[in-house]
C-alpha positions in Angstrom: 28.0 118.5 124.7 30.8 120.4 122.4 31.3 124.2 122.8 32.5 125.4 119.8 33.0 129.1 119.6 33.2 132.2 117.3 35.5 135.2 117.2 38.9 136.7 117.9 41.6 134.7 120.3 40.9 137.5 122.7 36.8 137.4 122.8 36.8 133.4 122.9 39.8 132.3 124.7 40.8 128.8 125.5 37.6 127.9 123.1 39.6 128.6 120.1 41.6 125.7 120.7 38.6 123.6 121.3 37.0 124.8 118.3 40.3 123.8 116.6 40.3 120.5 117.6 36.9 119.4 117.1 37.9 120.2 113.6 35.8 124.0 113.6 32.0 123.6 112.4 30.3 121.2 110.0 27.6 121.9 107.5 24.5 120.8 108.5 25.5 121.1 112.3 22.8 122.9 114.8 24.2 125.2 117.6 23.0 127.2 120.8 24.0 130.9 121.2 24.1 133.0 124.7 22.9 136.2 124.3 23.3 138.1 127.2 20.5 140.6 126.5 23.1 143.5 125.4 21.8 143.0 121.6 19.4 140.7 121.0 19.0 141.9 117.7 23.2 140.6 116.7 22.2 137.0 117.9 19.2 136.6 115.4 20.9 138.7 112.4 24.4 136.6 113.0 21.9 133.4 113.2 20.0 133.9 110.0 23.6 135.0 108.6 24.6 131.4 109.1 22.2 128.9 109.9 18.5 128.1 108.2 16.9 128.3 111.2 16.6 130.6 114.3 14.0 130.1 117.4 14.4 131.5 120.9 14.8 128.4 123.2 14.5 129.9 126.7 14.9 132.9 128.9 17.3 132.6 131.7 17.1 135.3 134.5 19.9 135.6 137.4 18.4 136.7 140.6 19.9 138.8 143.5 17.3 139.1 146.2 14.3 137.5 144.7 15.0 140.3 141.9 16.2 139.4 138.3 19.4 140.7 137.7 20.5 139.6 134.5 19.2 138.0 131.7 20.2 135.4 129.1 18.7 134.4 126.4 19.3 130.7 124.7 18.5 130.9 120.7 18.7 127.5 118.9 20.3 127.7 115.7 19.4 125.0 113.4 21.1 123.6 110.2 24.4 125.5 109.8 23.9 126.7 105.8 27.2 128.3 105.4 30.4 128.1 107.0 31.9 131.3 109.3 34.9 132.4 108.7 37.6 131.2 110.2 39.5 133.7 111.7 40.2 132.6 114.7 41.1 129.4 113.7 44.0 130.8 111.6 45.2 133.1 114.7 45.2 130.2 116.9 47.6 128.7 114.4 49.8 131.0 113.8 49.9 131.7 117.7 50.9 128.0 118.0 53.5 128.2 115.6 55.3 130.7 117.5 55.4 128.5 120.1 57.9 126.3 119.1 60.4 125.1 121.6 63.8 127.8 121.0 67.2 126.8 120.9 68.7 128.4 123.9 72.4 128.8 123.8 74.9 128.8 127.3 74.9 132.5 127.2 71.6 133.2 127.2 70.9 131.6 130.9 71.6 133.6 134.1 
């Protein structure tokens, strides 16, 4: 399975570059979204935002102690309707771009 991802370089990390390589989302394209119970209510309202569809997949519920400790919920998101911005695809590569290799000259080295 592809993990695509959403947001800033900071908030999605090394899935930026993923995201960027599997050439960012397609039209048509379903996805899943982890919501870790914080705002379930962001989830659906980013899910209608984008997709045609929205239904809660399953409940996932960490246990310490035969006690649940966390909760996730999986939404399906079905038929991607209109494309997110692309943000982070454009700081990703701008961030590559200042990565070129430098020129380092004899008295720069130590």
């Amino acid at each position: 399975m592809a993990v695509k991802a959403i947001g800033t370089l900071s908030e999605i990390r090394k899935y930026a570059w993923i995201t960027q390589k599997l050439k960012f989302f397609k039209k048509g394209e379903n996805a899943y979204y982890i919501d870790d119970s914080s705002s379930p209510e962001n989830a659906i309202k980013f899910g209608e935002s984008y997709y045609q569809k929205v239904e809660k997949a399953s409940v996932v519920y960490i246990m310490k102690m035969g006690k649940p400790v966390k909760k996730y919920t999986i939404y399906r998101f079905l038929n991607l309707k209109t494309l997110p911005v692309q943000n982070n695809i454009e700081v990703v590569n701008r961030f590559y771009t200042n990565l070129q290799p430098q020129q380092i000259n004899s008295n720069q080295i130590l």
